[in-house]
N, C-alpha and C positions, 0 to 999 in steps of 0.2 A: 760587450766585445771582449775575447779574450785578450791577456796581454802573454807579450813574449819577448823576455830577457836574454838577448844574445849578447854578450859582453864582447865588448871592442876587443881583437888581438893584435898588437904590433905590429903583424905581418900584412896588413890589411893594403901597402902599400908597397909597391919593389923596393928595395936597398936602397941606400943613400945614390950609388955610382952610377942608376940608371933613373931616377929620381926624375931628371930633366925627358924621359923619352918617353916616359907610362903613356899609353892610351885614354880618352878619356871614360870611364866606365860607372856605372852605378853602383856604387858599397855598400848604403846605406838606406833606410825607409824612414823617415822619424814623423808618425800621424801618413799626411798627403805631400807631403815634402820629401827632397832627395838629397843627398851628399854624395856626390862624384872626387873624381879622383884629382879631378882639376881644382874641387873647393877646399878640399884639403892641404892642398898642395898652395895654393894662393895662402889662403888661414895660417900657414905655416911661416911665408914669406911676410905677413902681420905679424904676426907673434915675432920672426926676428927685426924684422924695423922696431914694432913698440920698444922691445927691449933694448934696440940698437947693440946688436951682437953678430956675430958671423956665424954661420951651421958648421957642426964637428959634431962626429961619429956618437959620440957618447951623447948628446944630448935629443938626436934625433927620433930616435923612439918615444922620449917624453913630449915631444914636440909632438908627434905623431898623433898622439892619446889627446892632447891637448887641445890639438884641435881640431877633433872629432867632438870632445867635450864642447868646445866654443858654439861651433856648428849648429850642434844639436840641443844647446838650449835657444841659443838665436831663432832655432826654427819652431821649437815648444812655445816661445815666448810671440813670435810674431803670429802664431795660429791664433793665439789668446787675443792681440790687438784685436785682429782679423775678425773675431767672432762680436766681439765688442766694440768694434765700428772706430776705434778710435784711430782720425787721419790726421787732427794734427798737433802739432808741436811748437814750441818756443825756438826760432831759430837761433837767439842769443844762448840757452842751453848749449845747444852743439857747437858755437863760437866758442864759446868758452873753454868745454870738453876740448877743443882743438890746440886751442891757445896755451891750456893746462900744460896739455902733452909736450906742445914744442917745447916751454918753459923746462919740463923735467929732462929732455931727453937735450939741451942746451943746443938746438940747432941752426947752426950758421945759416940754413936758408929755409925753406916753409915744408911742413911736414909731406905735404903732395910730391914734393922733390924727392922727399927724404924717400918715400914709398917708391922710386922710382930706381932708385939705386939698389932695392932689395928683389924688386919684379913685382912686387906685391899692389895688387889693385886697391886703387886710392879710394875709388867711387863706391867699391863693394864697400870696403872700411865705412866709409860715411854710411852707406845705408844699415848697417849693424848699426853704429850711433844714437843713427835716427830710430831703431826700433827699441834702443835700448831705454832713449828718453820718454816714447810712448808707454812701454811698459811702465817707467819710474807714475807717470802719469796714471796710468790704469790702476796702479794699487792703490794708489791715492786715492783714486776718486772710490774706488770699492771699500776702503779702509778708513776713510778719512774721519769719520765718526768715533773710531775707535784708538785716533793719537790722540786725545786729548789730555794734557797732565795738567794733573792739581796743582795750578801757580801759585793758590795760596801756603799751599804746604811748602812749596820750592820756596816763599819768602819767609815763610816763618822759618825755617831751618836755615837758611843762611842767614837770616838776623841772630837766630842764638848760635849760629858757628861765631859771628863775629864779635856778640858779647862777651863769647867764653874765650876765645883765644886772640882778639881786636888784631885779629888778621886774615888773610887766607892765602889758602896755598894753592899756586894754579900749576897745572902741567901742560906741557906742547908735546901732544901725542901721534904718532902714527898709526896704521893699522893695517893689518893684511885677515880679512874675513872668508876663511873657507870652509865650503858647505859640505856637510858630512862626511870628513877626509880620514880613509885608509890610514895606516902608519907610515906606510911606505912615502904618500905624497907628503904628510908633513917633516918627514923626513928630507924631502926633495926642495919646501919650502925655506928651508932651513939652510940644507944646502946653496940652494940659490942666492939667500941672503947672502952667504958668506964670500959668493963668488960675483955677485952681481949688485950688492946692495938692497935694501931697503927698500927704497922708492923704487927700483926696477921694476922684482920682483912685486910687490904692491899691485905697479900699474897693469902687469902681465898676468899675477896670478889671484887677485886679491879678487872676491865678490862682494864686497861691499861700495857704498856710494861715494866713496873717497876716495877709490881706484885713478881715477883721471887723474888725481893731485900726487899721487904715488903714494896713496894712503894717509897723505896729510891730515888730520883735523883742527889742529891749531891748538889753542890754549883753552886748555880747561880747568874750571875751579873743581878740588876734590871731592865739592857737596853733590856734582852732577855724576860722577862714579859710581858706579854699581860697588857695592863690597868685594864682589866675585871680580871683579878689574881692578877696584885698589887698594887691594888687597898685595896685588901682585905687584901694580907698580911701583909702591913702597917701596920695595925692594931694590930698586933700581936707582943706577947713577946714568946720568946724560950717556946714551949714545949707547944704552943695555938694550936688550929687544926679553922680553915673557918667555917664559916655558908654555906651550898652546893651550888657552883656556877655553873648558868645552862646555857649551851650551846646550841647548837641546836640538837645534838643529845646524849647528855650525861650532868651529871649531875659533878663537881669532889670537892673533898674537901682536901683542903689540909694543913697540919703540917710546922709550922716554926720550924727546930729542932735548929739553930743558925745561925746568924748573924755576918759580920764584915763589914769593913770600910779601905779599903786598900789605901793607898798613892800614886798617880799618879806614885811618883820616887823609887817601889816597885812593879809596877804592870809585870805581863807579857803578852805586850799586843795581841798578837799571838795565845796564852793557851784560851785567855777572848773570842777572834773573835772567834777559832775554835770551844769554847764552848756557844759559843751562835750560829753558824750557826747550829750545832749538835743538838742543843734544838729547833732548830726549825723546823729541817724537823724530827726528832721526834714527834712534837704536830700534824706537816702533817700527818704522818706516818699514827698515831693514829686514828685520822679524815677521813681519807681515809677507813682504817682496819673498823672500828665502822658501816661505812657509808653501805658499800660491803655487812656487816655481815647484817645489817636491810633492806636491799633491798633483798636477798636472803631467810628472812627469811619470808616476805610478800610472796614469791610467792613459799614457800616450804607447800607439803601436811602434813599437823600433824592432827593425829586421835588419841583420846585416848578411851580406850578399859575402862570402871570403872567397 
């Protein structure tokens, strides 16, 4: 099958002021799936509930792009289930993912409401969710053979971290994971940070599996670090966010939210291993997920209709 690259134009949708009147129309082809003017246009009323923000002129165009981009892996990714049969899911996952959300976005009443005062379709949301947990699913089951980490070596290096220094030093990190990003978008991500926060921005823009939490990961000891991450964190005091560190197919920046320094004859060394074997077939996880999604997306037909 040939492929063929028509990249998204801005203009793909009327102006902001007629916004609410557009027709509903075809834009879009991604594989046997479509993007209408109405899926757009819902996806965008998502994106501003997630972030819980109001639409203004300046931001709409990136809104635009954004959620074309949503769309159209949504729809790459649900073909994949699709072919691979996978129908079901943990429905405490999606409780959760849900729970996450209201918790970040600090909502006086339940996120279905929240989606009610933006226009934005609650049920659609959930079924993106639901295909997003099938996919986390499917790599797994495809890849699972290959997170495996040497936990012998994860105790032997923390037993001589804490000979040599009879302590360790842990971080509580954030994170925002995007997949092979332009300058112009990390630029945008950055921007957003400054005007929206961290965890907004995270929950809205971030493709990594901590997106729900607002990119939360929690505490991590510095022996689960990659050199290429702490490297950079070092550098940092509570409440600093990375210059964008690039990987081979992702870009990630990330938040020291605090720091300690725990005492060998306080530590528990068990909770530390488990929590660094867990972070690391995590960062697998992610690498695999990232990897799947850009090979799929090379050889999927997308036609856009202007």
């Amino acid at each position: 099958m040939k492929r063929f690259f028509i990249f998204l134009i801005v203009f793909l949708i009327a102006n902001n002021s007629s916004f609410a009147k557009i027709e509903n129309k075809i834009i879009a082809k991604i594989g046997d799936k479509i993007i209408t003017n109405f899926d757009i246009r819902n996806e965008i009323n998502t994106i501003l509930a997630i972030s819980n923000k109001n639409i203004n002129n300046e931001d709409i165009n990136i809104l635009r792009n954004l959620a074309f981009v949503s769309l159209k892996k949504q729809m790459i990714r649900k073909t994949e289930i699709e072919k691979y049969k996978i129908n079901s899911y943990n429905k405490k996952d999606l409780d959760s993912y849900v729970l996450n959300l209201e918790k970040n976005l600090s909502l006086p009443s339940s996120l279905k409401d929240h989606f009610k005062k933006y226009n934005a379709n609650y049920e659609s949301f959930i079924r993106k969710l639901v295909v997003d947990i099938k996919w986390n699913n499917l790599i797994y089951s495809l890849y699972k053979k290959q997170l495996d980490v040497d936990e012998l070596l994860i105790k032997a290096e923390l037993q001589k971290e804490i000979s040599e220094k009879r302590e360790i030093i842990e971080f509580n990190l954030s994170e925002i994971v995007i997949e092979k990003p332009k300058e112009t978008l990390i630029q945008e991500i950055y921007a957003s940070i400054n005007k929206d926060g961290f965890e907004k921005t995270a929950s809205l823009r971030s493709n990594s599996l901590s997106a729900p939490k607002g990119g939360k990961i929690g505490w991590v000891s510095s022996s689960s670090i990659s050199n290429l991450y702490l490297s950079e964190i070092q550098k940092l005091k509570p409440g600093q966010i990375t210059p964008p560190i690039n990987n081979i197919n992702n870009t990630v920046i990330i938040k020291l939210n605090d720091k300690r320094i725990t005492k060998s004859n306080n530590l528990d060394l068990v909770k530390i291993e488990n929590n660094i074997i867990k972070k690391k077939k995590e960062e697998k996880l992610n690498v695999f997920s990232n990897s799947h999604y850009l090979n799929l997306e090379k050889l999927t037909f997308i036609e856009i209709n202007e």
